[in-house]
SELUMGU-836538 format. One record per residue: residue number from 1; residue in one letter; x, y, z of N, C-alpha, C in turn. Coordinates in steps of 0.02 Angstrom, whole numbers. Example, Ala and Ser with C-alpha at 12.3 -4.5 7.8 and 13.67 -1.06 7.14 Angstrom:
2
<atom nr="1" rest="a" n_c1="660" n_c2="-284" n_c3="390" ca_c1="615" ca_c2="-225" ca_c3="390" c_c1="660" c_c2="-165" c_c3="390"/>
<atom nr="2" rest="s" n_c1="642" n_c2="-112" n_c3="354" ca_c1="684" ca_c2="-53" ca_c3="357" c_c1="645" c_c2="2" c_c3="394"/>
end
This chain:
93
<atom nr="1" rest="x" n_c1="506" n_c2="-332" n_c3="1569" ca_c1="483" ca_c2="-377" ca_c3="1518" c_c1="506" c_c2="-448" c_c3="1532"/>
<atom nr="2" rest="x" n_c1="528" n_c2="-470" n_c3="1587" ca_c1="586" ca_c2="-539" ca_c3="1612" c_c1="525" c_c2="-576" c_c3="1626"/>
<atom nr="3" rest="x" n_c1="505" n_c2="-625" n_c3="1603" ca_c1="458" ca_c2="-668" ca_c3="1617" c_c1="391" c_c2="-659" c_c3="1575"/>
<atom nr="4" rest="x" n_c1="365" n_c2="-608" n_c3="1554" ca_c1="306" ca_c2="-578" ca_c3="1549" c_c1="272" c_c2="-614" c_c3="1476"/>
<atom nr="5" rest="x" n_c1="317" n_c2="-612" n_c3="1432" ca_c1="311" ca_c2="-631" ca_c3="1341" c_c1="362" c_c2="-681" c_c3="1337"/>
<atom nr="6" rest="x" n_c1="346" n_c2="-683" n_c3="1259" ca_c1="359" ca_c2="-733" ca_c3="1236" c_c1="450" c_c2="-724" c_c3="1224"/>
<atom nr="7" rest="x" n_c1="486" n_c2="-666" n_c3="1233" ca_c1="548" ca_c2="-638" ca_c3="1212" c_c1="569" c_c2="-615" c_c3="1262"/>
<atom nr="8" rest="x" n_c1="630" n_c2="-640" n_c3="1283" ca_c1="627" ca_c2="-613" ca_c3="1351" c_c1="706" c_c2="-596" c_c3="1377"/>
<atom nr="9" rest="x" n_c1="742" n_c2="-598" n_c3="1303" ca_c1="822" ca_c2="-572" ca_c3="1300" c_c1="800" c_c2="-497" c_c3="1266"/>
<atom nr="10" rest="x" n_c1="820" n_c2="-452" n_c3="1298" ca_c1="801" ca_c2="-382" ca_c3="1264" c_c1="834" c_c2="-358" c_c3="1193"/>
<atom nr="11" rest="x" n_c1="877" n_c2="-389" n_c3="1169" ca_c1="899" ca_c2="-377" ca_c3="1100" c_c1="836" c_c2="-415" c_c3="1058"/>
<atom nr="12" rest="x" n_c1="813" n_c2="-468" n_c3="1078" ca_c1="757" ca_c2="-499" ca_c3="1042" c_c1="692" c_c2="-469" c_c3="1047"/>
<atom nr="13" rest="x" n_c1="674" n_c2="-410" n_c3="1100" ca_c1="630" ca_c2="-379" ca_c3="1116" c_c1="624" c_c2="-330" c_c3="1066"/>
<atom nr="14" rest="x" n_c1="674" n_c2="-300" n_c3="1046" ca_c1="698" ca_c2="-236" ca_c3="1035" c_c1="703" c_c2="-270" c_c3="954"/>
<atom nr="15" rest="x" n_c1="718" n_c2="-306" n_c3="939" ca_c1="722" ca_c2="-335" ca_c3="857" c_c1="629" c_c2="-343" c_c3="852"/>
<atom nr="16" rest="x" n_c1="576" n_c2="-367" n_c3="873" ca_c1="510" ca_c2="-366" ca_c3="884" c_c1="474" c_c2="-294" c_c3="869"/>
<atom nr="17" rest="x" n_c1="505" n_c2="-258" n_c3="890" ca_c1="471" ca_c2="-195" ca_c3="878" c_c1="489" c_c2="-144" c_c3="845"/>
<atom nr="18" rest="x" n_c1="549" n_c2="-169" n_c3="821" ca_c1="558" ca_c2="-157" ca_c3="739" c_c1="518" c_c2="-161" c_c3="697"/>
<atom nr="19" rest="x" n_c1="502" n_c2="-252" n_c3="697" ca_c1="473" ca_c2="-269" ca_c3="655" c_c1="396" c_c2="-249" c_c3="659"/>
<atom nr="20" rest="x" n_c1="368" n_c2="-233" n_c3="722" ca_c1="312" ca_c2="-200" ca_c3="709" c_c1="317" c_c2="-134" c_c3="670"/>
<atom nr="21" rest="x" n_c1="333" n_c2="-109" n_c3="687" ca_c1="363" ca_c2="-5" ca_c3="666" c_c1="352" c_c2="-33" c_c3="577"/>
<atom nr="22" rest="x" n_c1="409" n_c2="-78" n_c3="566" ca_c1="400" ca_c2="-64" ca_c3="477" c_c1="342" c_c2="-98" c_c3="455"/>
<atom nr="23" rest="x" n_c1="293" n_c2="-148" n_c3="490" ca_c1="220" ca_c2="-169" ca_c3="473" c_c1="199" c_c2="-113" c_c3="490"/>
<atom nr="24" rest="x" n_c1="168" n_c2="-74" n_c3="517" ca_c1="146" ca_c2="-7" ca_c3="504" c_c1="140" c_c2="25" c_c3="460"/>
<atom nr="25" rest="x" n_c1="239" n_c2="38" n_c3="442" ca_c1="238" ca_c2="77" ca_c3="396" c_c1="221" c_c2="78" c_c3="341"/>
<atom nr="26" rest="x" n_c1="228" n_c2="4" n_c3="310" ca_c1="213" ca_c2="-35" ca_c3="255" c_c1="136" c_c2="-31" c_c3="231"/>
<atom nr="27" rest="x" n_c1="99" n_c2="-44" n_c3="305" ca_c1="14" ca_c2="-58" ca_c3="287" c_c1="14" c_c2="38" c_c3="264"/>
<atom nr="28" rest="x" n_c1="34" n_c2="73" n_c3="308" ca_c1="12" ca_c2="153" ca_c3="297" c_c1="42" c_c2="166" c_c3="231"/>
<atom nr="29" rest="x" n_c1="102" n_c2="154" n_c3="193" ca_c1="129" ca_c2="171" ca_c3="147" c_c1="84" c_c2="138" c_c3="74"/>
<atom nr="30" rest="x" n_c1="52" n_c2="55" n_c3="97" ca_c1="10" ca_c2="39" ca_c3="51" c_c1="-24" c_c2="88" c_c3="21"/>
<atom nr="31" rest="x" n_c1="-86" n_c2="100" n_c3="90" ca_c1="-134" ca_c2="131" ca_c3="88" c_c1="-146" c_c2="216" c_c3="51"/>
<atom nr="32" rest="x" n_c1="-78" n_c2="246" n_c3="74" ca_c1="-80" ca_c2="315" ca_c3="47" c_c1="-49" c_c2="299" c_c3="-31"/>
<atom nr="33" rest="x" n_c1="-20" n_c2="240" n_c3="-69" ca_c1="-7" ca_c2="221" ca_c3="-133" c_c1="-68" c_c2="219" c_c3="-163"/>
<atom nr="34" rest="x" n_c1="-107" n_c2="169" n_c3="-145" ca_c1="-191" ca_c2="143" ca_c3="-157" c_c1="-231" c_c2="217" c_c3="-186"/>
<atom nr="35" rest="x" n_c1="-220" n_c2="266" n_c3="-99" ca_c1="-277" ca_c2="316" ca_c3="-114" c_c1="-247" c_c2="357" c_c3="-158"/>
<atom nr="36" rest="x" n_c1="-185" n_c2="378" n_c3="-183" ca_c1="-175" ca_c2="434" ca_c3="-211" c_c1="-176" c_c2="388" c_c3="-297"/>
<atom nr="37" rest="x" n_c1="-165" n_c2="302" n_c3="-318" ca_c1="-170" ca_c2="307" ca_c3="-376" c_c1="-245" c_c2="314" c_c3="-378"/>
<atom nr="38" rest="x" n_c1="-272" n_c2="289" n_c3="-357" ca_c1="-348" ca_c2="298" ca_c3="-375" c_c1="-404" c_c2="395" c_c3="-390"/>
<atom nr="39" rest="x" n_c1="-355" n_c2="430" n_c3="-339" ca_c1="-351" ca_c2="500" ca_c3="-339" c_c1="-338" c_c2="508" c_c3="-437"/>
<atom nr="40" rest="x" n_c1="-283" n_c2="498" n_c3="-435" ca_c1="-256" ca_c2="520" ca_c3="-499" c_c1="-283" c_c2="473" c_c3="-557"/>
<atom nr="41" rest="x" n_c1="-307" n_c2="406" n_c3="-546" ca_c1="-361" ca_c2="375" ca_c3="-607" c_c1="-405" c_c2="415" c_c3="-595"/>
<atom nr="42" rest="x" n_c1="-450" n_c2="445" n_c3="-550" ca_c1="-518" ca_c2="471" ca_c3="-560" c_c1="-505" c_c2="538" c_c3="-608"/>
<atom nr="43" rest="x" n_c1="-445" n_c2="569" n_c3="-584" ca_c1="-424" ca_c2="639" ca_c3="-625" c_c1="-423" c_c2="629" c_c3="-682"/>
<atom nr="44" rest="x" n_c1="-383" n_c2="574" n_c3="-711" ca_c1="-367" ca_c2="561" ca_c3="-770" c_c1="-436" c_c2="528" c_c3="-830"/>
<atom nr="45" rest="x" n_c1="-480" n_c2="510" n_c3="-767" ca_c1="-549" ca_c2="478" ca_c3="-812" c_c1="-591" c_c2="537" c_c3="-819"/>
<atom nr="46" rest="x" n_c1="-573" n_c2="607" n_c3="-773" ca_c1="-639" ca_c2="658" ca_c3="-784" c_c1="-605" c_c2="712" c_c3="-835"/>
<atom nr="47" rest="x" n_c1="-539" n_c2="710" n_c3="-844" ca_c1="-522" ca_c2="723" ca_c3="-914" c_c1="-523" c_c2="704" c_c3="-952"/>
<atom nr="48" rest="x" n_c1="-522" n_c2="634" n_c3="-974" ca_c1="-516" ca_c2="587" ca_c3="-1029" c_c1="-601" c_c2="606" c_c3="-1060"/>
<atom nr="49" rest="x" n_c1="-647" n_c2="651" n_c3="-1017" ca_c1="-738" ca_c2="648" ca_c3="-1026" c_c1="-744" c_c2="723" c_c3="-1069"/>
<atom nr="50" rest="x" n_c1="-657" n_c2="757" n_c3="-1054" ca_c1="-690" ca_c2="822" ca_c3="-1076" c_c1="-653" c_c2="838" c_c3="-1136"/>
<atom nr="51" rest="x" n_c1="-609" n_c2="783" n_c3="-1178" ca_c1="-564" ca_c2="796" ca_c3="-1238" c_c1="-621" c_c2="763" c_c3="-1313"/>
<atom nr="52" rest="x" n_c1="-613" n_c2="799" n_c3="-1351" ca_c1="-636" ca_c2="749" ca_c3="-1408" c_c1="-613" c_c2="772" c_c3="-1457"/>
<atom nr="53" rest="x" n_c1="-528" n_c2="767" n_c3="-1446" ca_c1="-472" ca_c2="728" ca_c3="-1508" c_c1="-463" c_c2="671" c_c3="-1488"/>
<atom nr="54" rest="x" n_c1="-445" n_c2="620" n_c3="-1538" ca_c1="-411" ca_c2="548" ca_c3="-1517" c_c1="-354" c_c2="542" c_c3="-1485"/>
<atom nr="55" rest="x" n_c1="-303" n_c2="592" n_c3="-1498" ca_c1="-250" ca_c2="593" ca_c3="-1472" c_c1="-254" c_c2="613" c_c3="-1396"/>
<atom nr="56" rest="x" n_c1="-274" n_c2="670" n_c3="-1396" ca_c1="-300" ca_c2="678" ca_c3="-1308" c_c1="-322" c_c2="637" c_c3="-1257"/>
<atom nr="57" rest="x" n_c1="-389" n_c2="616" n_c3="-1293" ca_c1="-430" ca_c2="549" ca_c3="-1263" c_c1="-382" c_c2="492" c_c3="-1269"/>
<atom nr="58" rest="x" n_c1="-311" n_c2="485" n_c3="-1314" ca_c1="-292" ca_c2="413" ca_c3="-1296" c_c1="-246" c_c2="433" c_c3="-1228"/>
<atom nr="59" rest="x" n_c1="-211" n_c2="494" n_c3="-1239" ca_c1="-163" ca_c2="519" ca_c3="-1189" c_c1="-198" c_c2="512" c_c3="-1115"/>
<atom nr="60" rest="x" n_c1="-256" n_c2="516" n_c3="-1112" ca_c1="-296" ca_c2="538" ca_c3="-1045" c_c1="-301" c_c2="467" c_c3="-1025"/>
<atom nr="61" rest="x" n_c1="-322" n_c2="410" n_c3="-1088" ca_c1="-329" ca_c2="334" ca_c3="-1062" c_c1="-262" c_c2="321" c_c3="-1039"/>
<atom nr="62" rest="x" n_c1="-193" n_c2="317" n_c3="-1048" ca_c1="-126" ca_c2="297" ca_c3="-1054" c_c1="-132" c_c2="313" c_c3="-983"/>
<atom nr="63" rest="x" n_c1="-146" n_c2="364" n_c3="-966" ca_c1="-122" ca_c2="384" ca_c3="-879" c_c1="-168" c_c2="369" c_c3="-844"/>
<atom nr="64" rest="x" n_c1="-234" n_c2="356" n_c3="-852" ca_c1="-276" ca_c2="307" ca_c3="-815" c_c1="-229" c_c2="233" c_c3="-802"/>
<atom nr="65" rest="x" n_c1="-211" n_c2="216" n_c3="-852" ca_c1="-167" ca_c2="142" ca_c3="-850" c_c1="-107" c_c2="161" c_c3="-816"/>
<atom nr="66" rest="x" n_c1="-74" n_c2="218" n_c3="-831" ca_c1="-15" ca_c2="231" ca_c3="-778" c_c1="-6" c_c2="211" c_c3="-716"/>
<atom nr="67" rest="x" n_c1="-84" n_c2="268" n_c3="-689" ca_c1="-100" ca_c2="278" ca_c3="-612" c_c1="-103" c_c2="218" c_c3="-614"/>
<atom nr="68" rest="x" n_c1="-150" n_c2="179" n_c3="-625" ca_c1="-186" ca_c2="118" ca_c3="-597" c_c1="-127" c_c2="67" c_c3="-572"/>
<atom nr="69" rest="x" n_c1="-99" n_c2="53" n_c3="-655" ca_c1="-38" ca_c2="-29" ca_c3="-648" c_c1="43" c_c2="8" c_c3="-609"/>
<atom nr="70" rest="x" n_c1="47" n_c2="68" n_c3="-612" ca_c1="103" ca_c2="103" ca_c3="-569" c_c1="94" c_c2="108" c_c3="-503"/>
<atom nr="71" rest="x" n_c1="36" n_c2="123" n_c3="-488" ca_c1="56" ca_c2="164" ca_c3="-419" c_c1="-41" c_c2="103" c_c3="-370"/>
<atom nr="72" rest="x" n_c1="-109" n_c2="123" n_c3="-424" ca_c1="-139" ca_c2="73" ca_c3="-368" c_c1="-136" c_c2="-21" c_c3="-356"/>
<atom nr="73" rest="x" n_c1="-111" n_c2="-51" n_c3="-402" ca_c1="-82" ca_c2="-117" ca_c3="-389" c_c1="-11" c_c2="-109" c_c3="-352"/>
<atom nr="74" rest="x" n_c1="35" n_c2="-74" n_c3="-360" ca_c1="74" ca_c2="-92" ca_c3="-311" c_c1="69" c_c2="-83" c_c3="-222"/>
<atom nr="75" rest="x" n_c1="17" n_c2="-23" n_c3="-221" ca_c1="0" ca_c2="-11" ca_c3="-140" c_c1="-46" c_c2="-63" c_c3="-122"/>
<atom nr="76" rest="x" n_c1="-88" n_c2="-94" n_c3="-174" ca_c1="-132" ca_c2="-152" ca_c3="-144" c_c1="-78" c_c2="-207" c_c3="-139"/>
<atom nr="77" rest="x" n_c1="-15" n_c2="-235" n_c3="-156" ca_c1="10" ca_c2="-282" ca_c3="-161" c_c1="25" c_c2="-250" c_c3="-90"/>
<atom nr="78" rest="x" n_c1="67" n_c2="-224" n_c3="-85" ca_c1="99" ca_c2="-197" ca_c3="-12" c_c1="22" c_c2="-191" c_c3="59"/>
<atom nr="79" rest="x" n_c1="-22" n_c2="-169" n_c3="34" ca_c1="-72" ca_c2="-168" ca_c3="93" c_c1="-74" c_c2="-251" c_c3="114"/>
<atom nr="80" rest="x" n_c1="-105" n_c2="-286" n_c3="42" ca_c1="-109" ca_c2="-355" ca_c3="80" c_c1="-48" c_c2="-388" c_c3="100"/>
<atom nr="81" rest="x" n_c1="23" n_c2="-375" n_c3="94" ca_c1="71" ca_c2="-419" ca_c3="101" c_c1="65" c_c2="-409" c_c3="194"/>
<atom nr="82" rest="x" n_c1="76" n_c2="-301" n_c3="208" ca_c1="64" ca_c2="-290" ca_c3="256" c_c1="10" c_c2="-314" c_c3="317"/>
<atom nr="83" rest="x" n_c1="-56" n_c2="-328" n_c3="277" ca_c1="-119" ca_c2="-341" ca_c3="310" c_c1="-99" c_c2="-422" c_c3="327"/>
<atom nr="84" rest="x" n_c1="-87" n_c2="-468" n_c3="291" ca_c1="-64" ca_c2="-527" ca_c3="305" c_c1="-22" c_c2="-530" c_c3="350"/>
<atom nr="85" rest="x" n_c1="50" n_c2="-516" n_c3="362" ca_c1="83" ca_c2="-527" ca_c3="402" c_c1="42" c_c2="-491" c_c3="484"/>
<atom nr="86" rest="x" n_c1="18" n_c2="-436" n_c3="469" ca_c1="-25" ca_c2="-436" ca_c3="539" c_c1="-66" c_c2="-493" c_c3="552"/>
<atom nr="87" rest="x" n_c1="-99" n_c2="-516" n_c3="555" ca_c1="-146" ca_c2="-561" ca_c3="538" c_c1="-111" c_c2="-639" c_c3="557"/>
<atom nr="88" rest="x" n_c1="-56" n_c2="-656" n_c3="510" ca_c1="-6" ca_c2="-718" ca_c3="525" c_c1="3" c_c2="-709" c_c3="592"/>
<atom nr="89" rest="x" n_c1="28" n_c2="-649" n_c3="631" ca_c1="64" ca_c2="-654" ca_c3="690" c_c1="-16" c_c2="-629" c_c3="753"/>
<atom nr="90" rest="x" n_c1="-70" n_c2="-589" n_c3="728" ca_c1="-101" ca_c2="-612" ca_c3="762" c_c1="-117" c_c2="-661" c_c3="796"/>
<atom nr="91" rest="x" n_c1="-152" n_c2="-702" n_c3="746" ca_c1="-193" ca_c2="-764" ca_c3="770" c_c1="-141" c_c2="-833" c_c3="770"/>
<atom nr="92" rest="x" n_c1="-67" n_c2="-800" n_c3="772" ca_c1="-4" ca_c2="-854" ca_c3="773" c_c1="-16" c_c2="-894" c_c3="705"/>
<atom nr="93" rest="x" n_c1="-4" n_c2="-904" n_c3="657" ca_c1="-17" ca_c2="-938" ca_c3="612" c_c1="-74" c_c2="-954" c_c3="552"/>
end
């Protein structure tokens, strides 16, 4: 790697691909947050279709809002923070 890139002391190499490994992990960890709240809003909306008490039907809305503001806004915050920093260091800036 002596000449080749932009890093060319191997502790600085080796700190680099760190930082790739946890952008990975981050974009993949988004993503499986994203798909599984949205999994569990759809569950929670095709029950919320088959109750008709109020109390049920509000219980079934509450965890639509659960899934959603718990678990699918925080994997989209994390996808794009993830998707950005790829992107920043792509195209350098």
């Amino acid at each position: 790697m002596q000449g080749s890139g932009v890093f060319t002391h191997p502790l600085a190499t080796k700190i680099f691909y760190r930082f790739r490994e946890a952008k990975k992990y981050l974009h993949a960890s988004g993503a499986v947050l994203m798909g599984g709240g949205l999994i569990g809003v759809w569950l929670s909306d095709l029950r919320s279709g088959q109750h008709r008490d109020l109390i049920r039907f509000s219980e079934a809305i509450r965890n639509i809002v659960v899934f959603y503001d718990g678990v699918v806004v925080p994997g989209a915050l994390i996808l794009r923070f993830a998707a950005t920093w790829f992107t920043v260091q792509y195209f350098g800036g």
